[in-house]
N, C-alpha and C positions, 0 to 999 in steps of 0.2 A: 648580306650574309654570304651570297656566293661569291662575291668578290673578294671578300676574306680566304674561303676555301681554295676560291682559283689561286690566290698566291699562296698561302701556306704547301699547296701541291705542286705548285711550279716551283714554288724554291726550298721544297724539301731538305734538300742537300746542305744548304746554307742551314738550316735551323739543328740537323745531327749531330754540327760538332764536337761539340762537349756531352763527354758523361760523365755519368755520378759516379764519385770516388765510391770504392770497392767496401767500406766500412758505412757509409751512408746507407746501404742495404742492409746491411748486418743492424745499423742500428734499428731501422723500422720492424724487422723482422722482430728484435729483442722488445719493440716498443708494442706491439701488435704479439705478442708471448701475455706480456704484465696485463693487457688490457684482456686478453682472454681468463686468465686466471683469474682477475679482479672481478671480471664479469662471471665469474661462474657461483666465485663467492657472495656476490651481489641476490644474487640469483638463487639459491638455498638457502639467504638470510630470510630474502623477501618470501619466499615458502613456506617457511615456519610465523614468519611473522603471521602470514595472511591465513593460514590454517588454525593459528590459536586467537587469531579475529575471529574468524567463523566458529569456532568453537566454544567460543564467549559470549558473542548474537544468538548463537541457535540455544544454548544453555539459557542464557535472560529471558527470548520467545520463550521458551518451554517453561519458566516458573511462573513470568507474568500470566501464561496464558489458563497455568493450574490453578493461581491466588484468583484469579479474575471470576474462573468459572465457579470457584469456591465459594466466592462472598455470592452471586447470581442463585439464587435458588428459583425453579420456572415451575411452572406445571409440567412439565414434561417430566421432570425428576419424582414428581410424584405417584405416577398412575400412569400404564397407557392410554387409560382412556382418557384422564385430563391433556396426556401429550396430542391425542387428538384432537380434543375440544382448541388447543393453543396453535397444531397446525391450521384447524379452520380459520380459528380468527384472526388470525396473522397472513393468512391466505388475504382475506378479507378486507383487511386494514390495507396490504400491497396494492392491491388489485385497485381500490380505489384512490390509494394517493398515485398510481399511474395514468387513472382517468382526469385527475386535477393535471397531472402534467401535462397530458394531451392537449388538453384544454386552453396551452399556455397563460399559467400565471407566470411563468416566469417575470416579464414584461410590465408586470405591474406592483409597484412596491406599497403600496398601501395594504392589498391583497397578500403579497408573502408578509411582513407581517404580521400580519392577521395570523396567517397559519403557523406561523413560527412558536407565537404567544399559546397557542391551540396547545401547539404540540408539547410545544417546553412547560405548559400545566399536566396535561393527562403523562407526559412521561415522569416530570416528578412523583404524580402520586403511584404510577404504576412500582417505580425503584425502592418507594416506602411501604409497596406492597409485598416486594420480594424479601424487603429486608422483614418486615415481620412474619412471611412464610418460613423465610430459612428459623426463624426463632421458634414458629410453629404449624411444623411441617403438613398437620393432618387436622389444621382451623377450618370449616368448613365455611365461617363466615370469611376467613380471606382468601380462601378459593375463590367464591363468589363473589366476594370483592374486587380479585383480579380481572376474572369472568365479567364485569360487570362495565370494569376499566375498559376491557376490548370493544363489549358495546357500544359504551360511548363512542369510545373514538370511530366506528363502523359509521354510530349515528353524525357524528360531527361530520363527516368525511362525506357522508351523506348527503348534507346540508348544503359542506358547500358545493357541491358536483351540481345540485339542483339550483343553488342561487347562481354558478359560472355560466350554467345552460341557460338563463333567463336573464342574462347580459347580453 
C-alpha cells in the first residue's frame, strides 16, 4: 500500500491532466438537488406512516387490555379485604414456585411435567372460577372457592419443595 502512495505522490503531475468538463458538475449538483428533495419527501411520508402505526398498536393495547381486564373478575375487584386475602396468596404461590426454581427442576423433564399438568389443572379451575364470580359477584361459596383454589396450589407447591428437598 505505500508503494502505491509513493507513486501516486511522485507522479502527481502525470495523473492532473484532465478535468471534468464544466457541465459534469452542474449535473451532479442537479443530481444531488432531486436526491435531497426526494429524500425529504421520503422522510415525511415515513413519519406519518410510522406515527399512524403507533397510533393503531397503542389504540389495540388499549382495548385488548380494557376486554381482557373486563372478562377477569379477581377478588380484588370485590372488597379490599379480599384484595388482601389475593395479594397474600399470590404472595405465596410466587414465593414458592421461586423456591422450585432454585431448586433446579429446570434439568429434569419428567418433573416439569409434572408441574406443568399441576398448574394447567388448578389454573383451569381457577378461570372457571372467575368466570362464575364475574356472573356472581358477591357468592360467598365462590369466594371461597377461589380462596380455596389458592390453597391448594400453596399446598401443592408445597409438596413438591418438600419431595425436591428429599431428592
Amino acid at each position: 500500500m505505500e508503494k502505491l502512495e509513493k507513486i501516486i505522490i511522485d507522479n502527481r503531475i502525470n495523473f492532473d491532466t484532465l478535468e471534468p468538463d464544466d457541465k459534469h458538475l452542474e449535473r451532479i449538483e442537479a443530481k444531488l438537488n432531486n436526491f435531497n428533495k426526494n429524500n425529504n419527501y421520503s422522510f415525511a411520508y415515513l413519519l406519518k406512516v410510522a406515527s399512524v402505526t403507533i397510533l393503531i398498536t397503542l389504540s389495540s393495547l388499549f382495548i385488548y387490555n380494557n376486554l381482557k381486564s373486563g372478562n377477569n373478575k379477581t377478588l380484588s375487584n370485590i372488597s379490599p379485604e379480599y384484595q388482601d386475602v389475593e395479594q397474600y396468596y399470590m404472595a405465596q404461590v410466587n414465593n414458592r414456585i421461586n423456591q422450585i426454581n432454585e431448586l433446579n427442576v429446570k434439568d429434569n423433564k419428567k418433573q416439569k411435567e409434572l408441574l406443568k399438568k399441576e398448574f394447567t389443572e388448578l389454573d383451569s379451575v381457577y378461570k372457571s372460577l372467575q368466570k362464575e364470580l364475574k356472573t356472581n359477584p358477591n357468592d360467598e361459596r365462590v369466594i371461597n372457592a377461589i380462596i380455596n383454589n389458592y390453597q391448594m396450589k400453596i399446598d401443592i407447591l408445597s409438596n413438591i419443595i418438600n419431595f425436591l428437598n428429599t431428592i
